[in-house]
C-alpha positions as a Python dict, from the first residue, in 0.01 Angstrom:
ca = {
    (1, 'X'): (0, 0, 0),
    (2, 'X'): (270, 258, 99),
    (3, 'X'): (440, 182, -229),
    (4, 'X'): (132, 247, -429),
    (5, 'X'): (58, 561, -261),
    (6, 'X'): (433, 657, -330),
    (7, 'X'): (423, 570, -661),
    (8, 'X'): (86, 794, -736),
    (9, 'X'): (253, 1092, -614),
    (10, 'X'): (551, 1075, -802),
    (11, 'X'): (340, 1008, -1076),
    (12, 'X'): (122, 1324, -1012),
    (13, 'X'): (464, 1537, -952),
    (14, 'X'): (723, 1416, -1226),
    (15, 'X'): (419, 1383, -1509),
    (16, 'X'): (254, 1713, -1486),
    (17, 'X'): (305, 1982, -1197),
    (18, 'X'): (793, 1950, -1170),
    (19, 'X'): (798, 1837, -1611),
    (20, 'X'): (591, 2234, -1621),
    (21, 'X'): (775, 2412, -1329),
    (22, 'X'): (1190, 2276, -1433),
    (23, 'X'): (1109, 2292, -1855),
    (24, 'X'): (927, 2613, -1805),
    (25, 'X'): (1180, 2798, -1488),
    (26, 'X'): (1477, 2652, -1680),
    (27, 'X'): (1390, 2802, -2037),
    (28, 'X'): (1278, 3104, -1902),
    (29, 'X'): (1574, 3156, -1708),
    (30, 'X'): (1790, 3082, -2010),
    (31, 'X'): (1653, 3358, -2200),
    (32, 'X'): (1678, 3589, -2006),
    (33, 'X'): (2031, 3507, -1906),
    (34, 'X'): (2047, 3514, -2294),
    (35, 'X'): (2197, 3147, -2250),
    (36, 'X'): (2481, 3217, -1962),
    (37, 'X'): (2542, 2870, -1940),
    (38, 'X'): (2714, 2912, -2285),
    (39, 'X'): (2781, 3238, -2332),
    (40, 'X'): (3000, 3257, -2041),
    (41, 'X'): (3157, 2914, -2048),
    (42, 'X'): (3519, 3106, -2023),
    (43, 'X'): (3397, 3332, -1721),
    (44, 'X'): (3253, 2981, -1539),
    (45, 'X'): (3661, 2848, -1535),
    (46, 'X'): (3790, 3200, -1449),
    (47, 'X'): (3564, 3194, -1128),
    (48, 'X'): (3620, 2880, -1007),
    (49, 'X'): (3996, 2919, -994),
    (50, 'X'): (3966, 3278, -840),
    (51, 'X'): (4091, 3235, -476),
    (52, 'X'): (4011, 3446, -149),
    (53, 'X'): (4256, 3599, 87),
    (54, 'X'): (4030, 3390, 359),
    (55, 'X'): (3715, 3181, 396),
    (56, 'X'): (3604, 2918, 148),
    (57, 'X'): (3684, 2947, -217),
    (58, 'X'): (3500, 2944, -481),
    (59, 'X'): (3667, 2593, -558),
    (60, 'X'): (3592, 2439, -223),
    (61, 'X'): (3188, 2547, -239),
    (62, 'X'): (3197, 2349, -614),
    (63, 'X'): (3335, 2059, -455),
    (64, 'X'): (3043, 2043, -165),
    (65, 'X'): (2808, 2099, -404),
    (66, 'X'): (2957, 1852, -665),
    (67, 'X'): (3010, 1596, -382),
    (68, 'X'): (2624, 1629, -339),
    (69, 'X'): (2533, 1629, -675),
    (70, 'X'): (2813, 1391, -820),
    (71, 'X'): (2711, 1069, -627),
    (72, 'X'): (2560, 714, -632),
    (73, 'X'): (2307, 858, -861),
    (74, 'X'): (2529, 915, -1110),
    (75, 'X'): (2603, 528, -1128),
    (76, 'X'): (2321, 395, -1003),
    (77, 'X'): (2062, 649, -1138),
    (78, 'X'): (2149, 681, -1456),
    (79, 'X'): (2175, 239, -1479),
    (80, 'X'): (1795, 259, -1357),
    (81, 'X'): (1743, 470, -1634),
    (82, 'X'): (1865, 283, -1885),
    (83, 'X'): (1708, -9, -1804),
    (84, 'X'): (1370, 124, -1791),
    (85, 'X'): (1342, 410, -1966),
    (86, 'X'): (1561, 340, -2244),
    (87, 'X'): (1847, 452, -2393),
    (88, 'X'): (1654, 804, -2490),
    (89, 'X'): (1665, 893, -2118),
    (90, 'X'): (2025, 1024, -2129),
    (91, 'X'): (1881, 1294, -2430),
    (92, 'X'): (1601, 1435, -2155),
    (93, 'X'): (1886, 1390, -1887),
    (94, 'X'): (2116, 1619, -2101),
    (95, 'X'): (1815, 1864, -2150),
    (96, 'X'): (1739, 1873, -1842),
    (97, 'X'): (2092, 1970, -1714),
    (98, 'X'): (2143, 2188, -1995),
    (99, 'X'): (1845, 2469, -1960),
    (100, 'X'): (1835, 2372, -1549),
    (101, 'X'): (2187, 2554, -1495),
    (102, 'X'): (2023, 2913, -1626),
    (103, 'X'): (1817, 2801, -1293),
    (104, 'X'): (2134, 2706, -1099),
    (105, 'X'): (2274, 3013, -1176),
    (106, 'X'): (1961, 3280, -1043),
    (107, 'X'): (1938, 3044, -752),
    (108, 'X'): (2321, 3049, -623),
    (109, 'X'): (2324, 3439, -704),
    (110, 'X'): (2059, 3500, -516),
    (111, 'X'): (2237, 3300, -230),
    (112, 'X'): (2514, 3474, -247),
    (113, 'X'): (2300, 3815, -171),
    (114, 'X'): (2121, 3731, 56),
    (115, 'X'): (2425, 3528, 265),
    (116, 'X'): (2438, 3604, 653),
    (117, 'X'): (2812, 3703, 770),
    (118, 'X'): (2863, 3415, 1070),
    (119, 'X'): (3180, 3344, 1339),
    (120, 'X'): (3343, 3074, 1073),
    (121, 'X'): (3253, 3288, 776),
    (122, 'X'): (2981, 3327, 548),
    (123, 'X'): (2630, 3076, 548),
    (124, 'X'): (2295, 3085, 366),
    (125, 'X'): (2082, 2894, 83),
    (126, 'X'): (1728, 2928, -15),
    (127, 'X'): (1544, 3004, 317),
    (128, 'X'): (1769, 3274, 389),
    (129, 'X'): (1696, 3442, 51),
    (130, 'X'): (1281, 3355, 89),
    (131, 'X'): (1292, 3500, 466),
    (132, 'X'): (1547, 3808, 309),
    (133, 'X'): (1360, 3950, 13),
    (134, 'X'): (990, 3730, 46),
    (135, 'X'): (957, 3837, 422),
    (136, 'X'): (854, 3502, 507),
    (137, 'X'): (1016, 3262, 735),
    (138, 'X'): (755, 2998, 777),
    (139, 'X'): (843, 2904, 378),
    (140, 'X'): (1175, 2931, 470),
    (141, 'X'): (1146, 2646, 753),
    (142, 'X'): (913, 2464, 528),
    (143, 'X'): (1159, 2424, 264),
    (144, 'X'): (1463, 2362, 544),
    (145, 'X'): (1230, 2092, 696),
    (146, 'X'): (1196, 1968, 346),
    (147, 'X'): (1570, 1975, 291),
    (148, 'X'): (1676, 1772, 577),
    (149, 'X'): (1406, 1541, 478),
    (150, 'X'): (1517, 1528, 150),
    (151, 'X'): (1935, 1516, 185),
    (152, 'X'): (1920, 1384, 566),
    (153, 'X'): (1666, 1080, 521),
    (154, 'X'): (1588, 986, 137),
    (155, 'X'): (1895, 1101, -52),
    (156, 'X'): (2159, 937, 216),
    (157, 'X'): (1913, 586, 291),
    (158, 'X'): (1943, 607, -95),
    (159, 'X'): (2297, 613, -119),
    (160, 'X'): (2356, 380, 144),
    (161, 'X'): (2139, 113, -21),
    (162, 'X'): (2341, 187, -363),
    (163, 'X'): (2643, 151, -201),
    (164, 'X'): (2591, -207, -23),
    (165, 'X'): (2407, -321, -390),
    (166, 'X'): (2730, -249, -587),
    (167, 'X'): (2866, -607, -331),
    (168, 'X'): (2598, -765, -457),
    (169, 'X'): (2750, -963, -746),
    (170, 'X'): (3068, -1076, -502),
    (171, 'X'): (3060, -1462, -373),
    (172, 'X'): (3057, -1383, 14),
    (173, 'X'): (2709, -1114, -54),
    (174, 'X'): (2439, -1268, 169),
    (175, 'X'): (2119, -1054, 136),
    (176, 'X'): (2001, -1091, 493),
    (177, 'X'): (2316, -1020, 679),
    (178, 'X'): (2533, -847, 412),
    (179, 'X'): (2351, -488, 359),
    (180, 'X'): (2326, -456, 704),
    (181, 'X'): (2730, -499, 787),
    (182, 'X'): (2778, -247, 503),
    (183, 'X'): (2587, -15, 565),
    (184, 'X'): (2688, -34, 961),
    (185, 'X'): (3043, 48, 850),
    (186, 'X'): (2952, 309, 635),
    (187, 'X'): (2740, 477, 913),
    (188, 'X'): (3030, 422, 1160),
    (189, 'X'): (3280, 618, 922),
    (190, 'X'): (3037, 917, 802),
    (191, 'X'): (2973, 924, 1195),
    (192, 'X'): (3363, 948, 1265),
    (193, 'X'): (3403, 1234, 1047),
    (194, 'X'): (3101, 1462, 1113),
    (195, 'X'): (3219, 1457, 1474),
    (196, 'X'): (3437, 1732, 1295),
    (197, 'X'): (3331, 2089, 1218),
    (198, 'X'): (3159, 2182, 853),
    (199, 'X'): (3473, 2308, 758),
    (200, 'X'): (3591, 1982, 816),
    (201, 'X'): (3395, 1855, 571),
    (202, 'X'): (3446, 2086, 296),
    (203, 'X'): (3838, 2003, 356),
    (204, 'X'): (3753, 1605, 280),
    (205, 'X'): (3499, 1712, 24),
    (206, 'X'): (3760, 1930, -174),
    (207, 'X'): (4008, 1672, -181),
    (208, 'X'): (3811, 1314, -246),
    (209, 'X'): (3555, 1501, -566),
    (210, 'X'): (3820, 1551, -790),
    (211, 'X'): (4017, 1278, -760),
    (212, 'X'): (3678, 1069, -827),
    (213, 'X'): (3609, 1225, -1049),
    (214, 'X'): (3897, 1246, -1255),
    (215, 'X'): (3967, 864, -1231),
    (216, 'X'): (3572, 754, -1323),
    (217, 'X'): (3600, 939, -1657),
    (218, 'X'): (3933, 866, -1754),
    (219, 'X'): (3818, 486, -1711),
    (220, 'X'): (3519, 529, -1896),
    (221, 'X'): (3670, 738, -2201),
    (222, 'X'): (3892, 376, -2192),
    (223, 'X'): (3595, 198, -2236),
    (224, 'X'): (3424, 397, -2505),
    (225, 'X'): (3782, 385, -2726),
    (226, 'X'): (3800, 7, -2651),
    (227, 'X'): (3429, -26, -2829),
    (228, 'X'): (3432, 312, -3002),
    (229, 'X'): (3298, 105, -3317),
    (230, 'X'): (2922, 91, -3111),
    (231, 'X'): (2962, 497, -3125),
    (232, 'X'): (2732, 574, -3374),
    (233, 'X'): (2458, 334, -3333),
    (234, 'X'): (2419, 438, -2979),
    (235, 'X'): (2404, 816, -3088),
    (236, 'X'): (2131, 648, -3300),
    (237, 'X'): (1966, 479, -3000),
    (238, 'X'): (1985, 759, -2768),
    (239, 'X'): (1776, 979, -3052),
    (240, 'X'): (1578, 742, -3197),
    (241, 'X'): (1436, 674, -2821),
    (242, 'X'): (1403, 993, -2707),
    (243, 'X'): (1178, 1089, -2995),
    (244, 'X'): (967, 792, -2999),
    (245, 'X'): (684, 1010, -2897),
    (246, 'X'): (443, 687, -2968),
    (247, 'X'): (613, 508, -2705),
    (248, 'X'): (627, 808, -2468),
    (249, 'X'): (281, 888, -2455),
    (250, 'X'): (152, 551, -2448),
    (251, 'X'): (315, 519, -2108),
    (252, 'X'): (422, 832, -2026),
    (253, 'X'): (492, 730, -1623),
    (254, 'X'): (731, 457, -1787),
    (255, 'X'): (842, 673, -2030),
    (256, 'X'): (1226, 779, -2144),
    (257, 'X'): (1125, 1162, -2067),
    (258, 'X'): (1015, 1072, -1711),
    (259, 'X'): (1333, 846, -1622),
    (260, 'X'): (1548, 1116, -1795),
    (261, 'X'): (1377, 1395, -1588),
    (262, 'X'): (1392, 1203, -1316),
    (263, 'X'): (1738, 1094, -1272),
    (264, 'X'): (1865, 1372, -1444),
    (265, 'X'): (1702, 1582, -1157),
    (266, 'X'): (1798, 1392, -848),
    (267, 'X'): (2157, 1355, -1057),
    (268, 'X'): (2262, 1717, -1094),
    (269, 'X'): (1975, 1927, -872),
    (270, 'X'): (1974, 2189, -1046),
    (271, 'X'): (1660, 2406, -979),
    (272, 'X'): (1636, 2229, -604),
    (273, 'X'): (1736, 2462, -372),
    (274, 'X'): (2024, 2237, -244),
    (275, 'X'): (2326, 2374, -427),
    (276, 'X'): (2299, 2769, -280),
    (277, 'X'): (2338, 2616, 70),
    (278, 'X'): (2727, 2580, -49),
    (279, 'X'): (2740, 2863, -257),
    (280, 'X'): (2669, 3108, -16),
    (281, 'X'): (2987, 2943, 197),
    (282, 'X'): (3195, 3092, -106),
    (283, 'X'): (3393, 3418, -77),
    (284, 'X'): (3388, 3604, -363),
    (285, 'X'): (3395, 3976, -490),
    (286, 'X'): (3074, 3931, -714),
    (287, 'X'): (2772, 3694, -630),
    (288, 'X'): (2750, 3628, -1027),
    (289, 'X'): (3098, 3464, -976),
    (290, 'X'): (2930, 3202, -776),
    (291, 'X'): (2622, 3150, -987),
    (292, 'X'): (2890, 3085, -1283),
    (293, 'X'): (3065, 2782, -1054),
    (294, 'X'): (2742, 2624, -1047),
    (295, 'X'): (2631, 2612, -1392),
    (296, 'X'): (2962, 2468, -1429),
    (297, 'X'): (2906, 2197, -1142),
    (298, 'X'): (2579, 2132, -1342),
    (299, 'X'): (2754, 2046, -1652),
    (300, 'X'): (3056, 1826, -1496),
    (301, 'X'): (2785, 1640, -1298),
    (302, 'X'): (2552, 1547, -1590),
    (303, 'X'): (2705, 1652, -1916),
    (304, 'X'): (3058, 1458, -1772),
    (305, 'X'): (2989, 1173, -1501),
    (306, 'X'): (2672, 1092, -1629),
    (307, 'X'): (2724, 1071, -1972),
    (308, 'X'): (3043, 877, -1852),
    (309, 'X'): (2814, 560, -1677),
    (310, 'X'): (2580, 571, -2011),
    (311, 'X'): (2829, 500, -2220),
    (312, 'X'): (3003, 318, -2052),
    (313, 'X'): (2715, 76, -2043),
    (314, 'X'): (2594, 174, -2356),
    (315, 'X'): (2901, 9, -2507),
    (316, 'X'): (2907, -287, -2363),
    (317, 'X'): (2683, -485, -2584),
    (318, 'X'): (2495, -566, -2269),
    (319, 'X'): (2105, -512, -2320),
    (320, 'X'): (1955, -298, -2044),
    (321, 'X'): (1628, -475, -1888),
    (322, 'X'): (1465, -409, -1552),
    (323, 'X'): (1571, -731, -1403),
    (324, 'X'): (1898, -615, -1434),
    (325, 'X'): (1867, -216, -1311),
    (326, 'X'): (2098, -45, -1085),
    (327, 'X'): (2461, -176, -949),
    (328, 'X'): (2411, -527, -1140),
    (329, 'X'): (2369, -363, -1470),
    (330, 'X'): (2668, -144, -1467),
    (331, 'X'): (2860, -406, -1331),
    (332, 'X'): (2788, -687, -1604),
    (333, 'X'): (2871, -364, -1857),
    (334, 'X'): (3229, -335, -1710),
    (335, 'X'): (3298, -710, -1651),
    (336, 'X'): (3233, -735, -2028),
    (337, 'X'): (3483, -479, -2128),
    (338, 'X'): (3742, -478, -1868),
    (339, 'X'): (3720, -861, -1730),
    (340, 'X'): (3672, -900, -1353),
    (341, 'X'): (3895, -524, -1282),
    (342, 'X'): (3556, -421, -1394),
    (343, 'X'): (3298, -486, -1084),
    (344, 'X'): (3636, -448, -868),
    (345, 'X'): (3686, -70, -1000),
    (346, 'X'): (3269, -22, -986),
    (347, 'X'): (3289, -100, -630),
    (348, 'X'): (3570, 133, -561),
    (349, 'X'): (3393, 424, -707),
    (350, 'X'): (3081, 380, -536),
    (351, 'X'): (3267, 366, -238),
    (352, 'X'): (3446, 706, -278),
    (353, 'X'): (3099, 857, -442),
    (354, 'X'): (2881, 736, -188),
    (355, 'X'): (3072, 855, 86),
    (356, 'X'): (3125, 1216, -73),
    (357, 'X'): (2759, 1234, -113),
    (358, 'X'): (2645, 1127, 236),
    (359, 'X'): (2945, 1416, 375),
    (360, 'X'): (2787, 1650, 119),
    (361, 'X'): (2398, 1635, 209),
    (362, 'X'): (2486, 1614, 598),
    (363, 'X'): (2651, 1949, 525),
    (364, 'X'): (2307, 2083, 383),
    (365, 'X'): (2142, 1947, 681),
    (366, 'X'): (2378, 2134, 907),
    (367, 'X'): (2315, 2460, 769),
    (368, 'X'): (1901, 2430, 789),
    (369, 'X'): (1928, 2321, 1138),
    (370, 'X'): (2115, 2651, 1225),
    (371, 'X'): (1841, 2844, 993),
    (372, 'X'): (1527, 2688, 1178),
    (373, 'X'): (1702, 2717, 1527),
    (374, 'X'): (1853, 3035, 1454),
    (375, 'X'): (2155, 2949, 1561),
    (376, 'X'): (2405, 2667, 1548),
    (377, 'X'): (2225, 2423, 1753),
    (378, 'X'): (2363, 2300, 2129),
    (379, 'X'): (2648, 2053, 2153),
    (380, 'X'): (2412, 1799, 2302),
    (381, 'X'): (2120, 1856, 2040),
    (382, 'X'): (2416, 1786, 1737),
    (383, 'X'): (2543, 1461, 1861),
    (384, 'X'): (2162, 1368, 1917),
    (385, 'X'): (2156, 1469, 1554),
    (386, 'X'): (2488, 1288, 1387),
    (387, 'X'): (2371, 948, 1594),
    (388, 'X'): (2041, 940, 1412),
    (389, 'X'): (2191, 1052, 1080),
    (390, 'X'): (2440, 780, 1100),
    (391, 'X'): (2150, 529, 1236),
    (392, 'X'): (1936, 660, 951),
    (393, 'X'): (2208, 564, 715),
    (394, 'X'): (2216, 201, 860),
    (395, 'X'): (1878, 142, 788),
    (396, 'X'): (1869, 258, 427),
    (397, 'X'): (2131, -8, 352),
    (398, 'X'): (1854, -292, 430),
    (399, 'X'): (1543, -145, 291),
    (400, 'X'): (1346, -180, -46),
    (401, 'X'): (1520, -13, -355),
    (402, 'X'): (1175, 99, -517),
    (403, 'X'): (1073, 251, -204),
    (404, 'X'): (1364, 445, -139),
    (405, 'X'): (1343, 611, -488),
    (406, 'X'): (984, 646, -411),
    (407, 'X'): (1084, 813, -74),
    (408, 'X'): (1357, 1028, -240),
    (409, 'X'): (1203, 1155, -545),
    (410, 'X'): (869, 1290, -344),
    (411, 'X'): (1104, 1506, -101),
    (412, 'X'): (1346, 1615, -378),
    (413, 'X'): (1015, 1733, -586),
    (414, 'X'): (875, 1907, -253),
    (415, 'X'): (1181, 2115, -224),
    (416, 'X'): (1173, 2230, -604),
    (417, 'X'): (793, 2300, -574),
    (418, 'X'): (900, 2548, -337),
    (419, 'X'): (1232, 2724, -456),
    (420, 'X'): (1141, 2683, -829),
    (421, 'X'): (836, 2957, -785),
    (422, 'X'): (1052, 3177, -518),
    (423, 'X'): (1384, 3227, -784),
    (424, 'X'): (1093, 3268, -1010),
    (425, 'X'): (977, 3543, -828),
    (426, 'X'): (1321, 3697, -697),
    (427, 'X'): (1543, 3599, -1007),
    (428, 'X'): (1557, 3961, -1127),
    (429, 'X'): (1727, 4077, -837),
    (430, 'X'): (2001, 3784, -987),
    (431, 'X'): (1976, 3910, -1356),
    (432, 'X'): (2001, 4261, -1245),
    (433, 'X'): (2349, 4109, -1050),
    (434, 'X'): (2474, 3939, -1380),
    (435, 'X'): (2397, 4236, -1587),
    (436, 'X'): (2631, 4458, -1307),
    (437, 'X'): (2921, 4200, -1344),
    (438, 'X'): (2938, 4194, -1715),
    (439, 'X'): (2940, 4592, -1749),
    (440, 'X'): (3300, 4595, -1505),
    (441, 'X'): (3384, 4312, -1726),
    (442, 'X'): (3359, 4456, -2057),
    (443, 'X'): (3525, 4755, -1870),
    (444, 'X'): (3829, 4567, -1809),
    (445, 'X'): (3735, 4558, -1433),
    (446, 'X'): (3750, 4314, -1142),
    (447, 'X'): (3416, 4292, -1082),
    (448, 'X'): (3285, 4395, -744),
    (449, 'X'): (2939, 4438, -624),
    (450, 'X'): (2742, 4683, -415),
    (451, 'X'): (2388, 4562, -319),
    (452, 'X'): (2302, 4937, -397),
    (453, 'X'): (2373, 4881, -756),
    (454, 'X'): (2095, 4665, -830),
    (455, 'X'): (1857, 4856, -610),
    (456, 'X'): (1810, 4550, -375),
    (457, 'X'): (1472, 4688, -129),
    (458, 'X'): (1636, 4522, 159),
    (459, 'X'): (1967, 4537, 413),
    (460, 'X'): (2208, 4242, 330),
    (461, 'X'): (2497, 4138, 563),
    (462, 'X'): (2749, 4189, 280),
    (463, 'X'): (2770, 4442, -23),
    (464, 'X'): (2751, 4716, 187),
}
């Protein structure tokens, strides 16, 4: 019953009310950026290697953010995908990334306004920018309660349960007693090292990301030159599916569009509301500087690591089915091109993304806790707090797969039926900020911004 009355809800969210809301916020936002996401493709790199006197860089609030977004999903997601939406779910999952960073960008902007100036540095994220310029702090706990909901419970029992399926394929897996020893040594480690401080975090965040990043697509642009012969016929595939609009809207709920939305949503978040709870960490001389870094996390999430696990499958010659969707699909992929390294190197990378991803949401969760108790919470409340977020990560290793994507997907879409409306609303105070930093560009300037220069109605800790 439960999963039925999951399932009807993410029907009633991902088929009609988030497809309008992302499609609709995302083009809008890219015309009237006038397509930043390309346009400024050299400004995104020049940002993200600018580097503050003190604080968190630029660089180190990408690599929370991408440790968020860059995760099990990525792997796991985009196999479940595959396997049953078809191979024309990467095309939506490329769409969606592509016109959802104009939305990254107007929501990490508008972060980086509206930040609050705190004892370790700067802090903020959606509530702070609804309760700022909206005047309303009941949405802004709403959504926070929705976040830790979202990144705290769904997205980290998710990863968890990816992480222990990925042993499934090994000789000594035993599903009763196996999941459960995994995921207790997962929650044991994430528990070890959130005993730490957020800057802690960002510190292990910054220096895992890259490096698993780096290594996953180097092995799968191996992969795709060992069978780059399959190349064009999978070009074929992807297209040929994602226009099979016969298909598509005779079971639209089943459909390539939905799995590509979907996953590509949960993959890269762009559009959420989760990403600007880094961003506003950043230090930087312009908040358009940060809004740049994120289209750019956008694009390395789903345009790079995705696109990395799809063809990397893809090329395998291995048929994607549902019996086979998730850790046990990718896995058969690999095994076929690289032997038994394959599953071996699989595992290894879920490992490192998994763990990135359960540091990264935690993170998120820290800063709404502060926003609804306005304040960093007491000593005693935050070890009440890591215990149960470890414990919750236990118990996601041993539930239902369907259920947790159930569970995961109807929190994600709560949060984006909030913030998606709100940057709506407030997104001109962020193209009014982008239009600022491209006039001291063009005049040869640093950029630096002055909340007075884009007549912002309100007092802001910063930009003074």
């Amino acid at each position: 019953m439960l999963d039925k009355i999951i399932a009807l809800i993410n029907d009633a969210l991902y088929s009609y009310i988030l497809i309008i809301l992302l499609v609709a916020g995302g083009i809008y936002f890219t015309i009237r950026t006038k397509f930043v996401q390309f346009r400024l493709l050299k400004e995104q790199f020049r940002a993200v290697l600018e580097k503050p006197e003190n604080g968190v860089s630029s660089f180190q609030a990408l690599m929370v953010s991408t440790a968020s977004r860059v995760g099990t999903g990525n792997i796991i997601g985009v196999s479940t995908a595959l396997c049953l939406g078809g191979f024309g779910s990467v095309f939506w999952m490329w769409v969606i990334a592509i016109i959802g960073s104009a939305s990254a960008f107007i929501e990490s902007t508008l972060a980086q306004i509206c930040k609050k100036r705190g004892e370790n540095g700067s802090y903020g994220g959606p509530a702070y920018y609804i309760e700022t310029l909206l005047k309303n702090r009941l949405l802004g706990i709403i959504f926070s309660i929705l976040l830790i909901l979202t990144y705290g419970v769904g997205f980290n029992m998710l990863a968890s349960y990816n992480l222990q399926s990925t042993f499934s394929s090994y000789g000594f897996y035993n599903p009763t007693i196996t999941p459960w020893v995994i995921g207790l040594l997962t929650a044991l480690l994430v528990g070890i090292c959130i005993i730490g401080s957020a800057n802690g975090i960002v510190r292990v965040t910054s220096f895992l990301v890259p490096i698993m990043g780096m290594i996953y697509i180097l092995v799968s642009l191996v992969i795709v030159a060992i069978n780059i012969t399959s190349l064009p016929e999978i070009f074929a595939e992807i297209f040929r599916g994602a226009f099979d609009f016969e298909a598509i809207f005779g079971g639209f709920s089943g459909s390539c569009v939905m799995y590509g939305i979907k996953r590509g949503l949960f993959s890269n978040e762009a559009g959420v509301g989760s990403a600007p709870n880094a961003s506003a960490s950043a230090e930087v001389s312009h908040p358009a500087k940060q809004g740049l870094v994120q289209v750019l996390s956008v694009f390395i999430d789903t345009l790079l690591v995705c696109s990395a696990t799809a063809f990397m499958c893809m090329s395998s010659g291995i048929e994607p089915s549902p019996e086979i969707s998730g850790a046990k699909y990718v896995q058969l992929s690999l095994r076929e091109t690289l032997g038994d390294f394959g599953p071996i190197f699989i595992t290894v990378a879920m490992i490192l993304f998994a763990f990135t991803t359960l540091l990264g949401n935690l993170y998120y969760v820290d800063q709404c806790l502060a926003y609804i108790n306005k304040k960093i919470p007491s000593k005693t409340f935050m070890t009440i707090y890591k215990v149960i977020a470890s414990l919750v990560i236990l118990l996601g290793a041993g539930l239902n797969a369907d259920l947790l994507w159930g569970i995961a997907d109807i929190f994600m879409g709560g949060m984006a039926l909030i913030n998606l409306p709100v940057i709506i609303i407030l997104g001109k105070y962020s193209l009014r900020a982008l239009a600022d930093y491209e006039k001291q560009r063009k005049e040869g300037a640093e950029p630096v911004f002055r909340a007075k220069d884009i007549d912002l109605p309100v007092e802001v800790d910063y930009w003074k």
